[in-house]
PDB file of N, CA, C and O in Angstrom:
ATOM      1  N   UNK A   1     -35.445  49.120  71.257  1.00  0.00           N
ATOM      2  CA  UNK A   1     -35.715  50.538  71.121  1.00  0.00           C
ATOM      3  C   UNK A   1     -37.038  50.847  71.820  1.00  0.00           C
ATOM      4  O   UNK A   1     -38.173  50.497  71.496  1.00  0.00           O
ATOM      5  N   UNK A   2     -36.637  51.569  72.832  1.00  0.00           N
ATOM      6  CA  UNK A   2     -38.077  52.239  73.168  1.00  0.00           C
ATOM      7  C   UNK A   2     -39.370  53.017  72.141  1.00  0.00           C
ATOM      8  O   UNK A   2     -39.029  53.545  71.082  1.00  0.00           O
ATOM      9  N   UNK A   3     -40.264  53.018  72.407  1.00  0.00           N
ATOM     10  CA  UNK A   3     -40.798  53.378  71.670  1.00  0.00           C
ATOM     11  C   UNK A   3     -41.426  55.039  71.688  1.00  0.00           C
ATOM     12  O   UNK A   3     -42.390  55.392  71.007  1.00  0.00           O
ATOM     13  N   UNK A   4     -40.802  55.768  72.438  1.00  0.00           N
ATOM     14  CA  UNK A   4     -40.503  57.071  72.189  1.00  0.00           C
ATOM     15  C   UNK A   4     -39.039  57.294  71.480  1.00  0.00           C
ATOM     16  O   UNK A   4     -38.687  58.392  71.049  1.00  0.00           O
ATOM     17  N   UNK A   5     -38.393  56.347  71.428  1.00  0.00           N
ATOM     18  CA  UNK A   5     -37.152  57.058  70.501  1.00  0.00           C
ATOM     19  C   UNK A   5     -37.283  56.851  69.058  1.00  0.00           C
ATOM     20  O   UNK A   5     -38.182  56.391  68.354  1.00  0.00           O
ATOM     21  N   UNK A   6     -36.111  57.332  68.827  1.00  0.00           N
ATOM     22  CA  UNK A   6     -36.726  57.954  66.654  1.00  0.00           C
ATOM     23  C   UNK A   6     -35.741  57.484  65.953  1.00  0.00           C
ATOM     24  O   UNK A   6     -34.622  57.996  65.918  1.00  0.00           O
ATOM     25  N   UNK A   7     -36.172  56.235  65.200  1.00  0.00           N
ATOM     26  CA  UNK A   7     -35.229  55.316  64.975  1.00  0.00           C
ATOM     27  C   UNK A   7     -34.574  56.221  63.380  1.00  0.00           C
ATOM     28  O   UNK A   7     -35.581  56.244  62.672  1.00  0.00           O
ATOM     29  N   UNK A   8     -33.705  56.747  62.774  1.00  0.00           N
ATOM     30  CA  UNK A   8     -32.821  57.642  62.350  1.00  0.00           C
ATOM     31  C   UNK A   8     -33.163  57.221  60.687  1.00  0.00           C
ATOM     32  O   UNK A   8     -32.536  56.237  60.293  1.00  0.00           O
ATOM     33  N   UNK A   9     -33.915  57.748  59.877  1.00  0.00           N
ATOM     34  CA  UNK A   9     -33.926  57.554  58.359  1.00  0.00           C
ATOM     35  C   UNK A   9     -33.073  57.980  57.527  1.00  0.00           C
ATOM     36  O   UNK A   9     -32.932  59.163  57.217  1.00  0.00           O
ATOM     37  N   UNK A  10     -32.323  56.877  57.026  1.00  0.00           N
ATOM     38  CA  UNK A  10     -31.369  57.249  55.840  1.00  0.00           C
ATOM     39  C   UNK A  10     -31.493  57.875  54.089  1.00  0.00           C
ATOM     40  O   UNK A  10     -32.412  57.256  53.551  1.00  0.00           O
ATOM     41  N   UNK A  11     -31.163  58.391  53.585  1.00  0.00           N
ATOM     42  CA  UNK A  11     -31.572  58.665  52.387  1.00  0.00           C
ATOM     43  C   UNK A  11     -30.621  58.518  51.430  1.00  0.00           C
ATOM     44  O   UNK A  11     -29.510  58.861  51.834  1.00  0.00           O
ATOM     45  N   UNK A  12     -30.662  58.034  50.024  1.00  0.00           N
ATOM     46  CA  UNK A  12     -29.710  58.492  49.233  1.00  0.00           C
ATOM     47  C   UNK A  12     -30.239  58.504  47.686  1.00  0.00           C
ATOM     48  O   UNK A  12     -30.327  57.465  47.032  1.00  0.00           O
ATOM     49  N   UNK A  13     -30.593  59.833  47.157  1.00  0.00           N
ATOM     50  CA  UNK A  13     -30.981  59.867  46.068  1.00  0.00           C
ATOM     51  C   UNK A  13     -29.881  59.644  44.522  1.00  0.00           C
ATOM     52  O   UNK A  13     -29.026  60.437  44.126  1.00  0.00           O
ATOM     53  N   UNK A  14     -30.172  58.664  44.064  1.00  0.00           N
ATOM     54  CA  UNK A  14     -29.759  57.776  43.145  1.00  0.00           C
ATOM     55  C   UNK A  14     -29.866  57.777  41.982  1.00  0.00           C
ATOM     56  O   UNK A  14     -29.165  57.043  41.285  1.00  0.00           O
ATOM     57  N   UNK A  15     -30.838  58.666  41.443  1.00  0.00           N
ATOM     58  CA  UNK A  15     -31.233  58.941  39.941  1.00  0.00           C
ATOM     59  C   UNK A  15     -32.615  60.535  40.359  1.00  0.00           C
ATOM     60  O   UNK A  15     -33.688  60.691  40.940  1.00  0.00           O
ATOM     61  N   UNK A  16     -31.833  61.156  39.760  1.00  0.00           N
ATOM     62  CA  UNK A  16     -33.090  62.584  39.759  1.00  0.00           C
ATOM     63  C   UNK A  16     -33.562  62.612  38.461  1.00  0.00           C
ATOM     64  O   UNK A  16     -32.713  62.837  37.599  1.00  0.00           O
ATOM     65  N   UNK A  17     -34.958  62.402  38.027  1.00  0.00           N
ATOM     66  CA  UNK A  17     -35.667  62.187  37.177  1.00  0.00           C
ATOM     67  C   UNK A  17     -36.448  63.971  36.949  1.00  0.00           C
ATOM     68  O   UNK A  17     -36.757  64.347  35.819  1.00  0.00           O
ATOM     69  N   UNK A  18     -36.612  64.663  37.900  1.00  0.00           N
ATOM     70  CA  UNK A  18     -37.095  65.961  37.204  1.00  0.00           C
ATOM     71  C   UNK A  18     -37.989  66.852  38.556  1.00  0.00           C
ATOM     72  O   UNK A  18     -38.282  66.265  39.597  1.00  0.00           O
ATOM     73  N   UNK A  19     -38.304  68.197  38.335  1.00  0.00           N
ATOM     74  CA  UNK A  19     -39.276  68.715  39.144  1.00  0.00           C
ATOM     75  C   UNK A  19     -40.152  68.815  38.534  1.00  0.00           C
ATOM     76  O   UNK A  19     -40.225  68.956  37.313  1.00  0.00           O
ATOM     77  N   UNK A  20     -41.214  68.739  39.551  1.00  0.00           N
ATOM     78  CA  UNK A  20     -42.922  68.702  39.245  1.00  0.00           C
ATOM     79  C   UNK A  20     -43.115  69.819  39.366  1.00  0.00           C
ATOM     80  O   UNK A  20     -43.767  70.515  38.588  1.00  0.00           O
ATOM     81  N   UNK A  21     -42.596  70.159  40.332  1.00  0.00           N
ATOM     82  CA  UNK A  21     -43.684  71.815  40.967  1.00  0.00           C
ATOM     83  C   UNK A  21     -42.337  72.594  41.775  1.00  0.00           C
ATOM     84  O   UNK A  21     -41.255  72.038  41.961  1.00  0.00           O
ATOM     85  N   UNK A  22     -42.691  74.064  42.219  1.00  0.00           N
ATOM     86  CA  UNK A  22     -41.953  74.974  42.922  1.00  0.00           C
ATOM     87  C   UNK A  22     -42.476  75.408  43.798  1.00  0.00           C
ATOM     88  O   UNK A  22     -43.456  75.937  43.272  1.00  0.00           O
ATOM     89  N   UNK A  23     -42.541  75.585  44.840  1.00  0.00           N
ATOM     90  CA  UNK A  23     -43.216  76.488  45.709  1.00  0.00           C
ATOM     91  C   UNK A  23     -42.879  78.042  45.815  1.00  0.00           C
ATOM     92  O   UNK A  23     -41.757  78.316  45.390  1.00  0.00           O
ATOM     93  N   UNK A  24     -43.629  79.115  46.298  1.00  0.00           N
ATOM     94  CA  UNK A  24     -43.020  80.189  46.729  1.00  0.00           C
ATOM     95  C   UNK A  24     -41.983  80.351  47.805  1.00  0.00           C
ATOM     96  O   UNK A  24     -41.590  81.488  48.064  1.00  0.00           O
ATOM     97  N   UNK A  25     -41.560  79.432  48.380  1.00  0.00           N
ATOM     98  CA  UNK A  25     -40.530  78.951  49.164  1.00  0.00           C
ATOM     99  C   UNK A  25     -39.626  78.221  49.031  1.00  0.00           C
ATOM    100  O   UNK A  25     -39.030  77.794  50.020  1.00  0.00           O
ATOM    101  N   UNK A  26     -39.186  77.789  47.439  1.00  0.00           N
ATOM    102  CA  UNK A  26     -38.009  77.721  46.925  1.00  0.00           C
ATOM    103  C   UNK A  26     -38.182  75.920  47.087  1.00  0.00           C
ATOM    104  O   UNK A  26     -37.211  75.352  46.586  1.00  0.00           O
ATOM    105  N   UNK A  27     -38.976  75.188  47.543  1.00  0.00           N
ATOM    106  CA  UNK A  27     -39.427  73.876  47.822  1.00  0.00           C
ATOM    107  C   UNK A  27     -39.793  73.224  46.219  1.00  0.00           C
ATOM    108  O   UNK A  27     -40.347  73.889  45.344  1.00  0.00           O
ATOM    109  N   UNK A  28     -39.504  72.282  46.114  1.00  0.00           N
ATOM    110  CA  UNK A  28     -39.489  71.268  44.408  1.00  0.00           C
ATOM    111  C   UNK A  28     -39.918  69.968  45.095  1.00  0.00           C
ATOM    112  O   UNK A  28     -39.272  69.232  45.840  1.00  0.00           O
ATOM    113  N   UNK A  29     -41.418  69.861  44.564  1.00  0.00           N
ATOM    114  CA  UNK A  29     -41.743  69.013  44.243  1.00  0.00           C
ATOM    115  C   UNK A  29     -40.733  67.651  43.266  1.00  0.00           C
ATOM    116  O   UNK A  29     -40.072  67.821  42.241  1.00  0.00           O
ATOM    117  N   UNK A  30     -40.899  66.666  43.867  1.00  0.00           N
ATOM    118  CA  UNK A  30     -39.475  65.946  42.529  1.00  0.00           C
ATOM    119  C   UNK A  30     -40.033  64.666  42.227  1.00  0.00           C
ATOM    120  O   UNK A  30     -41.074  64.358  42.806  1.00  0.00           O
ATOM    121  N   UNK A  31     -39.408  63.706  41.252  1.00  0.00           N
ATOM    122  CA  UNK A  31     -39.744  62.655  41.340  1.00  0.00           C
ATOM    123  C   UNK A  31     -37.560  61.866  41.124  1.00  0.00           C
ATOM    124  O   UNK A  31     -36.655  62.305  40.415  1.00  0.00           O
ATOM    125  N   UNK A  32     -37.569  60.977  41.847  1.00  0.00           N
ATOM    126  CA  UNK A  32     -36.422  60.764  41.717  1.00  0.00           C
ATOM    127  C   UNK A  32     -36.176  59.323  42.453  1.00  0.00           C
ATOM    128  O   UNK A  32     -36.999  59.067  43.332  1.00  0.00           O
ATOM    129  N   UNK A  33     -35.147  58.337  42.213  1.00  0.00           N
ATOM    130  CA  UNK A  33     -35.336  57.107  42.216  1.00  0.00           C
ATOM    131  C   UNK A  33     -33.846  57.288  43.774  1.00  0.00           C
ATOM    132  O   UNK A  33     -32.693  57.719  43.772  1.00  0.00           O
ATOM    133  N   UNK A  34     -34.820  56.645  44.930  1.00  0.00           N
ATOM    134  CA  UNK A  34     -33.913  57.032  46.398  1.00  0.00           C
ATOM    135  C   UNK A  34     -34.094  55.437  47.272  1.00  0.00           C
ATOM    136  O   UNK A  34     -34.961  54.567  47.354  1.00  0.00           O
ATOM    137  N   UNK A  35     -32.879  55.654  47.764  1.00  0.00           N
ATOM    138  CA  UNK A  35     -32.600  54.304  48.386  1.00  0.00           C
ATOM    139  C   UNK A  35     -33.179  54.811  49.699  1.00  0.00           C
ATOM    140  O   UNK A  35     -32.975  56.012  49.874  1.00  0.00           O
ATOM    141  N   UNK A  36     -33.945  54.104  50.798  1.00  0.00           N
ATOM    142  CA  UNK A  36     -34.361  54.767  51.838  1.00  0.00           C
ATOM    143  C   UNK A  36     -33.554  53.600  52.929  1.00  0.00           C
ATOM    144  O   UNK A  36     -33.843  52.417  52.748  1.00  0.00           O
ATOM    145  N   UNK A  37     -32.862  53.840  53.700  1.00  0.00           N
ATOM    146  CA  UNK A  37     -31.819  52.990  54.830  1.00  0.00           C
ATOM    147  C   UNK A  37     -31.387  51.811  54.050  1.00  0.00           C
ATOM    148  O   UNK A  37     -31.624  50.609  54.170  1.00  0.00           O
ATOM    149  N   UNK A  38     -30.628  52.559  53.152  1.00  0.00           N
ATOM    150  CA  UNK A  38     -29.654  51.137  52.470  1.00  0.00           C
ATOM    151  C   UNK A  38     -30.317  50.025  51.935  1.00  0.00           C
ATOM    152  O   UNK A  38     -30.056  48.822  51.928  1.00  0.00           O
ATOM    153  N   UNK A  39     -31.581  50.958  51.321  1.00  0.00           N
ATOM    154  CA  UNK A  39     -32.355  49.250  51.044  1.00  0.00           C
ATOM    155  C   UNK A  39     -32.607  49.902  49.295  1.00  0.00           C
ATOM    156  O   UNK A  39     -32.545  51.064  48.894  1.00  0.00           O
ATOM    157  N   UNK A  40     -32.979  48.283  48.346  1.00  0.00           N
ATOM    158  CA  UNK A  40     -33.423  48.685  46.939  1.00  0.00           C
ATOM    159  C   UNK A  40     -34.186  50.172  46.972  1.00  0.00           C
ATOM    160  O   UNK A  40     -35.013  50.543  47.805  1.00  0.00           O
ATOM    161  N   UNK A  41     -33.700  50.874  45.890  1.00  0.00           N
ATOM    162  CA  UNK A  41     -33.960  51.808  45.621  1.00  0.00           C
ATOM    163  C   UNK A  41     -35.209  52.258  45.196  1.00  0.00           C
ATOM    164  O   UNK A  41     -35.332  51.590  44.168  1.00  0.00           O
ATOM    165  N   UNK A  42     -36.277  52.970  45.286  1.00  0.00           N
ATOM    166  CA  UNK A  42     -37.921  53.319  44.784  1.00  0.00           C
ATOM    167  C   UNK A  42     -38.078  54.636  44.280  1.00  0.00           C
ATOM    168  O   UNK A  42     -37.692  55.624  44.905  1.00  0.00           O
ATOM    169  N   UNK A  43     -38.745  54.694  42.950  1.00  0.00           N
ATOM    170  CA  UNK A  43     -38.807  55.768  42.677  1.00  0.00           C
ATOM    171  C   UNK A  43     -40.298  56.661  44.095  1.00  0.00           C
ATOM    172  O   UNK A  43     -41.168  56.069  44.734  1.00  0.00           O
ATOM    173  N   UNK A  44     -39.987  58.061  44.067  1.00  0.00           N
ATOM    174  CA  UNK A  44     -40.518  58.452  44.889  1.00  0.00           C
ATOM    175  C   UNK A  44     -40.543  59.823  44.882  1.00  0.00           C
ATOM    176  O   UNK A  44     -39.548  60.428  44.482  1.00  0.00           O
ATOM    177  N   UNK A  45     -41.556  60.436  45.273  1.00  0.00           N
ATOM    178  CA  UNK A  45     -42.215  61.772  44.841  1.00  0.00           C
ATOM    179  C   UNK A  45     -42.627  62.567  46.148  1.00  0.00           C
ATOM    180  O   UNK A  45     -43.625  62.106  46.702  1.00  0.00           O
ATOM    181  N   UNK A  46     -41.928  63.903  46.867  1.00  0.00           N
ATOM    182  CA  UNK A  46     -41.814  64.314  47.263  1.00  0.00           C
ATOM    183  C   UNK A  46     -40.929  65.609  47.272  1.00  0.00           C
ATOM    184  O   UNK A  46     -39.957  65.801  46.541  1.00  0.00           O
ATOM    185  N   UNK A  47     -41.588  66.745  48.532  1.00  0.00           N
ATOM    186  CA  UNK A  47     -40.990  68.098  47.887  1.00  0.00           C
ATOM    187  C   UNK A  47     -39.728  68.019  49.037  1.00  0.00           C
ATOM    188  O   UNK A  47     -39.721  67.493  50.150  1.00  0.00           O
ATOM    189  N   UNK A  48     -38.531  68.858  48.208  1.00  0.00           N
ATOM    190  CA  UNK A  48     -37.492  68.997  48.826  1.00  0.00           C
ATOM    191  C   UNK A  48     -37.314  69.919  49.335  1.00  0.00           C
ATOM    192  O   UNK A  48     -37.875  70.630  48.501  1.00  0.00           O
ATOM    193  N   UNK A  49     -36.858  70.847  50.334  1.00  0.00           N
ATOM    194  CA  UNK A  49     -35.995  72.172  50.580  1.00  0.00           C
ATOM    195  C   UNK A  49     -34.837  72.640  49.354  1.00  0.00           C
ATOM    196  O   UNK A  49     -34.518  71.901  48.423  1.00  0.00           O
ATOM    197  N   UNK A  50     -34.431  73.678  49.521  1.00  0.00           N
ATOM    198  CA  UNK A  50     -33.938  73.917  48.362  1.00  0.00           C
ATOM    199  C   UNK A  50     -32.641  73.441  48.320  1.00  0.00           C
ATOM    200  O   UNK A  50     -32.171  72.903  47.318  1.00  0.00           O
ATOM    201  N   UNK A  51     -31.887  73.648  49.608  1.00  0.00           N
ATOM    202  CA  UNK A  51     -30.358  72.581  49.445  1.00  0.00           C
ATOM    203  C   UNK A  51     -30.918  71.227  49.996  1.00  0.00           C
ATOM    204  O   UNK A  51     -30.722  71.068  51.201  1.00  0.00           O
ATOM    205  N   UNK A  52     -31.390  70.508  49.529  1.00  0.00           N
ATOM    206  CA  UNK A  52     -32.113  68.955  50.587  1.00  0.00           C
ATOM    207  C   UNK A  52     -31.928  68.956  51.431  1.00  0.00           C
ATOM    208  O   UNK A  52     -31.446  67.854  51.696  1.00  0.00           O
ATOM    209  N   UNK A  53     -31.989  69.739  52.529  1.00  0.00           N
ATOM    210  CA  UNK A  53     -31.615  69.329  53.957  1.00  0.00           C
ATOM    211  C   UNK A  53     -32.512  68.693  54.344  1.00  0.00           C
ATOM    212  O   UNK A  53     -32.257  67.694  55.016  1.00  0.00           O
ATOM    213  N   UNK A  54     -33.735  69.010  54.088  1.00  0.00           N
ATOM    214  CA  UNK A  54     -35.294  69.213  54.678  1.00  0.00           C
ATOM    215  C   UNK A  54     -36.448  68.399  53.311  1.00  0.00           C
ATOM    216  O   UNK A  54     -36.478  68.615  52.100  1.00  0.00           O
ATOM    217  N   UNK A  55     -37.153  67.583  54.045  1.00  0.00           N
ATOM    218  CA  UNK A  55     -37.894  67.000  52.796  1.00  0.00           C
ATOM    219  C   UNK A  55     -39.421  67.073  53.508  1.00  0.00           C
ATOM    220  O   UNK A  55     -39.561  67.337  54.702  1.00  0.00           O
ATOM    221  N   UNK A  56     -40.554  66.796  52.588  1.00  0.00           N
ATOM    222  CA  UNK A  56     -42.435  66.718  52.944  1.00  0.00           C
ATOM    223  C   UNK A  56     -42.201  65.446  53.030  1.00  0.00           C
ATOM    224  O   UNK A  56     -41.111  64.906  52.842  1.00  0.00           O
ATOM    225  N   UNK A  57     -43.464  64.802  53.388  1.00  0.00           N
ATOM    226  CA  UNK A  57     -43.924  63.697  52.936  1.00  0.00           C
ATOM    227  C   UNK A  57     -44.254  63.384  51.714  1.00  0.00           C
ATOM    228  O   UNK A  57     -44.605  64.144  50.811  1.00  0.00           O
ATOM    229  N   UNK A  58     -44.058  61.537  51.697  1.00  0.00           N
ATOM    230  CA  UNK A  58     -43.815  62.223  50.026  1.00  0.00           C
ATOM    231  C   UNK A  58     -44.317  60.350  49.972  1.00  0.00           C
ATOM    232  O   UNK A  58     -44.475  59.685  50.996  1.00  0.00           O
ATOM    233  N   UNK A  59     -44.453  59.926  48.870  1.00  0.00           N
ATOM    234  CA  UNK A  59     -44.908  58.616  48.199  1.00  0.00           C
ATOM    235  C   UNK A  59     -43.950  58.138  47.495  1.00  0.00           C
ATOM    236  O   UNK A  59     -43.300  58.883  46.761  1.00  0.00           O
ATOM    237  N   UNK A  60     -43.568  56.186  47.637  1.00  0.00           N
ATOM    238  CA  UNK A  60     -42.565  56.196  46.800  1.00  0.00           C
ATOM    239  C   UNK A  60     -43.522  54.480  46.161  1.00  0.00           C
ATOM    240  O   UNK A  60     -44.488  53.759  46.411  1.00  0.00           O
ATOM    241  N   UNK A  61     -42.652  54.600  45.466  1.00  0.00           N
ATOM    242  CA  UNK A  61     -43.294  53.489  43.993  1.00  0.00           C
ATOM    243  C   UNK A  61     -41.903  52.280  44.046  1.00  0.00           C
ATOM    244  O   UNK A  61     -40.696  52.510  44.112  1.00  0.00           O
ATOM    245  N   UNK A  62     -42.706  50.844  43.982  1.00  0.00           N
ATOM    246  CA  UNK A  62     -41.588  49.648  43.250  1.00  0.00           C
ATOM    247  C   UNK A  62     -41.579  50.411  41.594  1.00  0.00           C
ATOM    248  O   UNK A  62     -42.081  51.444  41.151  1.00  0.00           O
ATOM    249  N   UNK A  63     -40.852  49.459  41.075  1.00  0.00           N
ATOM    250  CA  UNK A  63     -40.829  49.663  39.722  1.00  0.00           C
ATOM    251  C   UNK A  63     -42.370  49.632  39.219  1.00  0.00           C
ATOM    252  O   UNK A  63     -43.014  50.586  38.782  1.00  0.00           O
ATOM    253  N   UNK A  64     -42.779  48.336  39.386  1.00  0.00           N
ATOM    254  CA  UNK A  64     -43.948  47.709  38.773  1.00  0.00           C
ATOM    255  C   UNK A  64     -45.393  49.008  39.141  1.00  0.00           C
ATOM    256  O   UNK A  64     -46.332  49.264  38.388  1.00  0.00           O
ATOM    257  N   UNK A  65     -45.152  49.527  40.320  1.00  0.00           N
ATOM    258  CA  UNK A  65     -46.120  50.187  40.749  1.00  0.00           C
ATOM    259  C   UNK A  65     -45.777  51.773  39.824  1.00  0.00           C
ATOM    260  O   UNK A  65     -46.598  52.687  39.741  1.00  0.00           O
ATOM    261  N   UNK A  66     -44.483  51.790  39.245  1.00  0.00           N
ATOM    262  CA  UNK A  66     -44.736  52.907  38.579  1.00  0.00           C
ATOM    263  C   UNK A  66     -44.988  53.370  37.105  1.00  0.00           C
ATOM    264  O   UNK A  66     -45.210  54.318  36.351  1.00  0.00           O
ATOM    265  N   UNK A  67     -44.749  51.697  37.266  1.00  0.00           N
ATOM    266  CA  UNK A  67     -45.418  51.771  35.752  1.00  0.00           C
ATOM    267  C   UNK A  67     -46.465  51.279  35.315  1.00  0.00           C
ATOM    268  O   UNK A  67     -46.561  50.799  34.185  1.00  0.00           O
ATOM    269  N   UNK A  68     -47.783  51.360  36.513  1.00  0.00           N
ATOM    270  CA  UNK A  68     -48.953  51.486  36.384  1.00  0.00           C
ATOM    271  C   UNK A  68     -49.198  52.491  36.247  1.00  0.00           C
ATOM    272  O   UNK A  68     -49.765  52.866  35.220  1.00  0.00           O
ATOM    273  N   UNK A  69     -48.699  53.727  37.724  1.00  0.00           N
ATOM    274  CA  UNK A  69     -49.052  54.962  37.555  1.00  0.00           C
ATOM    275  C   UNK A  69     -48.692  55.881  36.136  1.00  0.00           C
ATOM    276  O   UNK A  69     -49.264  56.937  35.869  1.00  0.00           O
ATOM    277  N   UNK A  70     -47.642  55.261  35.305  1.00  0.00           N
ATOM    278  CA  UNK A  70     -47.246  55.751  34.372  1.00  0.00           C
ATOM    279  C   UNK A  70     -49.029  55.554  32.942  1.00  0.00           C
ATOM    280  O   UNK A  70     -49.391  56.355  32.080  1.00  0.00           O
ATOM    281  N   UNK A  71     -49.585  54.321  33.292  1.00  0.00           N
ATOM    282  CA  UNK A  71     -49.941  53.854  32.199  1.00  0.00           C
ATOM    283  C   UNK A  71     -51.378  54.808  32.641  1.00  0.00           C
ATOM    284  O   UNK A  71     -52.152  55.320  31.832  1.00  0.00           O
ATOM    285  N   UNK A  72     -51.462  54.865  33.932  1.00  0.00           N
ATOM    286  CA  UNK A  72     -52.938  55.758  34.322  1.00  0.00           C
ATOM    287  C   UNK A  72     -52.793  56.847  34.274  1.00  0.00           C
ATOM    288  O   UNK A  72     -53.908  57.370  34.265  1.00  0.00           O
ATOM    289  N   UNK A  73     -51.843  57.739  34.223  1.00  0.00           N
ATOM    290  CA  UNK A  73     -51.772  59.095  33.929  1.00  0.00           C
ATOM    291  C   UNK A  73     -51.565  59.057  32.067  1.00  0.00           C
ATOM    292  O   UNK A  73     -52.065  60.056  31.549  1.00  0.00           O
ATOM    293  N   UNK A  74     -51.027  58.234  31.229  1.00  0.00           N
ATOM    294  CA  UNK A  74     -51.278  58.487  30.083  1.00  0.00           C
ATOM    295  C   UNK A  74     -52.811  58.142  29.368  1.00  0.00           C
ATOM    296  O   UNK A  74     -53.058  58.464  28.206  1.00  0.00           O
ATOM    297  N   UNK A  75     -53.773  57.450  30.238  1.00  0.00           N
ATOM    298  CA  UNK A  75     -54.690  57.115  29.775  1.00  0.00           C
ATOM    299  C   UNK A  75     -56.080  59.012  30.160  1.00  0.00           C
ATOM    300  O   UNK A  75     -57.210  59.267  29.744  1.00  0.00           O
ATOM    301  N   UNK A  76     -55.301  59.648  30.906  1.00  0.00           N
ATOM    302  CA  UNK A  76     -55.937  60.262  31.415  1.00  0.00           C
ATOM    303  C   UNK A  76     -56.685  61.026  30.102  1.00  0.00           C
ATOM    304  O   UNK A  76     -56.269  61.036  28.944  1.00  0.00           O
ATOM    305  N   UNK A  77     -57.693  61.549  30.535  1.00  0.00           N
ATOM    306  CA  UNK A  77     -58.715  62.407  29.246  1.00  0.00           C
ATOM    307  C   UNK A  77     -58.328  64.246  29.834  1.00  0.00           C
ATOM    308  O   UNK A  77     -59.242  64.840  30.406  1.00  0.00           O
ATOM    309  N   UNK A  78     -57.066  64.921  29.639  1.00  0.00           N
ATOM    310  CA  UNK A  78     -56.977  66.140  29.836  1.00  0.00           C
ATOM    311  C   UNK A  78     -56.840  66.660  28.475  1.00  0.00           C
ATOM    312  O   UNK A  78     -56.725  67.871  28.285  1.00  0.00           O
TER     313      UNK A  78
END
């Protein structure tokens, strides 16, 4: 593959766990557990378009890594 061409990302969301946020543009923040090119599945947090066509950049988590972030957001002092 040259390296101007755009090697094609697969998606397949596998478990929808919930929205975070909305935008005024109909965009949802999500967190939801997605296989990215046929590989083990990661939970992962990013905003969608409103029919998914279209996704942000977004962060995705192993298990283990999310259930750190799980244990640091409950430790939080809000």
């Amino acid at each position: 593959m040259e390296n101007n061409e755009k090697r094609e990302i697969t998606c397949e969301i596998k478990e929808e766990f919930g929205v975070i946020a909305e935008d005024r543009r109909g965009w949802h923040k999500e967190l939801n557990l997605v296989s990215w090119n046929h590989l083990n599945p990661k939970y992962d947090i990013r905003e969608w378009s409103p029919d998914r066509s279209r996704m942000g950049k977004g962060v995705t988590f192993t298990k283990d890594e999310i259930v750190v972030l799980r244990n640091l957001l409950n430790d939080l002092a809000i």
